[in-house]
C-alpha positions in Angstrom: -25.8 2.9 -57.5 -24.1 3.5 -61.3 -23.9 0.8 -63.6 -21.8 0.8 -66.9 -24.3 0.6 -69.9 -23.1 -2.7 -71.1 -24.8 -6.0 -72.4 -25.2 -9.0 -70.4 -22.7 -11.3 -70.7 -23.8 -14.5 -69.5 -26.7 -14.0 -72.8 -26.0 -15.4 -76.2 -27.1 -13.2 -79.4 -30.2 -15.4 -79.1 -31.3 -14.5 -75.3 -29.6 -18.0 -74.2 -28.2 -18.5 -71.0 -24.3 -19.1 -71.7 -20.8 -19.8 -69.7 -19.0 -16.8 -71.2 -15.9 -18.0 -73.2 -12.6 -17.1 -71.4 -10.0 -18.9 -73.4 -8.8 -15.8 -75.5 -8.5 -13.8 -72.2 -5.0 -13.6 -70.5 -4.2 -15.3 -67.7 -3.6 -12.1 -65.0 -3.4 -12.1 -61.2 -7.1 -11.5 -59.8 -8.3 -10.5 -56.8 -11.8 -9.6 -55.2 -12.5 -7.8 -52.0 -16.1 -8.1 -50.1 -17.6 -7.5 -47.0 -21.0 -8.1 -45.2 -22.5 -7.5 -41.6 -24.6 -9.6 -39.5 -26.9 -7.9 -37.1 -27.6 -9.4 -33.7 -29.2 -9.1 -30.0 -26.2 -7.7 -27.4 -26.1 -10.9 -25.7 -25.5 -13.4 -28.9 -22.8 -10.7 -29.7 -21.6 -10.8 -26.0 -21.5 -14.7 -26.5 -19.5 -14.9 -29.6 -16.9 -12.4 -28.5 -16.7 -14.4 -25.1 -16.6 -17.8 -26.3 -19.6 -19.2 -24.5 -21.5 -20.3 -27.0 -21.9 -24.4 -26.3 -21.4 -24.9 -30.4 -18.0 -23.9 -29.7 -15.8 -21.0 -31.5 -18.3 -19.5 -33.8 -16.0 -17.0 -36.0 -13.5 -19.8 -36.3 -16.4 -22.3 -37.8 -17.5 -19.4 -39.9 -14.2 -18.6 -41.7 -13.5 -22.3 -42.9 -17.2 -22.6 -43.8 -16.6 -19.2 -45.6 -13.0 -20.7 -47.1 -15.6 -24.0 -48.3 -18.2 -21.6 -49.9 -15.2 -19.9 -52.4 -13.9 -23.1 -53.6 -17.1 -24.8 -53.9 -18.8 -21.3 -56.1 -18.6 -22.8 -59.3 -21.0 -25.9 -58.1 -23.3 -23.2 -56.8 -23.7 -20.6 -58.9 -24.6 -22.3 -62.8 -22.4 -20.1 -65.4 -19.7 -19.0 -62.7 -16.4 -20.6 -63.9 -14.6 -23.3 -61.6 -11.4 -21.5 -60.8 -8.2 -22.5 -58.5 -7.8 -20.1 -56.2 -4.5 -19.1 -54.8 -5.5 -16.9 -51.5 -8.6 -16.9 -49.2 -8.9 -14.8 -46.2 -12.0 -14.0 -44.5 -11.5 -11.5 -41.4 -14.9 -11.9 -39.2 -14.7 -8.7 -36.5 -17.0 -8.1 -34.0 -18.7 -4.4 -33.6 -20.0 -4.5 -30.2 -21.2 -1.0 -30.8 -23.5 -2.3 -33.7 -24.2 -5.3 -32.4 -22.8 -6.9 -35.2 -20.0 -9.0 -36.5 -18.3 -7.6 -39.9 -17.0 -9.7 -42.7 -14.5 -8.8 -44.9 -13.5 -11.4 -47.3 -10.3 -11.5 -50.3 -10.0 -14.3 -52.8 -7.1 -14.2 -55.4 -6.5 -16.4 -58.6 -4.1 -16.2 -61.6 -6.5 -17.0 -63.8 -8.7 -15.7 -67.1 -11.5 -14.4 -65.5 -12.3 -12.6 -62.0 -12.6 -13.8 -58.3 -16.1 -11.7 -57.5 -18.1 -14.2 -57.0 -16.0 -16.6 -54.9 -15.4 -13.3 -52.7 -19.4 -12.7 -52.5 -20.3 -16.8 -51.8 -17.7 -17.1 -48.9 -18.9 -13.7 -47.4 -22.5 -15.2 -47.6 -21.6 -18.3 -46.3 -19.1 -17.2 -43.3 -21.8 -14.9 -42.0 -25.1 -17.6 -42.5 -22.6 -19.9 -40.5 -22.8 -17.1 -37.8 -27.0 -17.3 -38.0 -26.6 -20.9 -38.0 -24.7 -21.4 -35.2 -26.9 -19.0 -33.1 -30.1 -19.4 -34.3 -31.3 -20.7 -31.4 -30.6 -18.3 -29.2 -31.2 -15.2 -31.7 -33.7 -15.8 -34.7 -33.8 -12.1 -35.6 -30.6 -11.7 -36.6 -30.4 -10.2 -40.0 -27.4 -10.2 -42.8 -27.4 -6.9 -44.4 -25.0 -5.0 -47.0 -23.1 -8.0 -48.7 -21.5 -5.8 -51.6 -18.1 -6.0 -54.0 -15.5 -3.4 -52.1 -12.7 -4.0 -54.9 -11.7 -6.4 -57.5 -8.8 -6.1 -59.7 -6.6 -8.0 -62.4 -7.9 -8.6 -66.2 -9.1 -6.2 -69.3 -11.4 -4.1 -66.8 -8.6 -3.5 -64.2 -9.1 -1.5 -60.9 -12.6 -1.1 -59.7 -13.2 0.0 -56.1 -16.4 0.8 -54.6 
């Protein structure tokens, strides 16, 4: 993994913990691409994809609980600015061949600072929905490989992983 040598921002000269100051940034489009897999037994899969499970339709409950998480990141995450967010789509796809449902979330704003972690916190949420809703019947599963795929908008521009 490569990271940019650059200072942390969310630091003030003194070591503080800050909300970095936007208001001198333009307002740009923004938009943040993420993705995450949850890992689980054949038959919790087979469940999902088949629509047995007695909690009801588990994907569908784990995209709006995924849509919640983004507009609700800035009450969750301390120095993460509260931002209103234009576009939220979570696709949730099943991979019976992994035993695992993927998540691939997009959040866009017009706004002065970037849609990461909105992206990150309705990926998280979407897929702990998922181990919520069958945690009875699977405890094992595991969420794995929650990452940033692409952002763009703003002073840094186009980043893709």
């Amino acid at each position: 993994m490569t990271h940019s040598p650059t200072s942390l921002t969310h630091f003030n000269q003194s070591g503080e913990a800050q909300m970095v100051d936007v208001g001198d940034k333009a307002v740009t489009q923004r938009m943040a691409v993420t993705e995450g897999f949850i890992e689980m037994l054949p038959q919790t899969l087979k469940l999902i994809i088949e629509g047995g499970h007695k909690k009801g339709d588990v994907l569908g409950i784990a995209r709006i609980a995924g849509i919640m998480a983004s507009k609700k990141t800035a009450e969750l995450i301390p120095l993460c600015h509260p931002l209103p967010l234009t576009h939220v789509e979570i696709k949730l796809t099943p991979l019976p061949e992994h035993n695992q449902v993927h998540c691939q979330t997009t959040v866009k704003t017009n706004g002065q600072t970037g849609v990461e972690m909105e992206a990150l916190c309705a990926t998280q949420i979407a897929l702990l929905t998922i181990y919520d809703m069958c945690k009875a019947v699977d405890r094992g599963m595991v969420i794995q490989s929650v990452r940033l795929l692409e952002k763009d908008g703003g002073k840094s521009g186009h980043w893709r992983a």
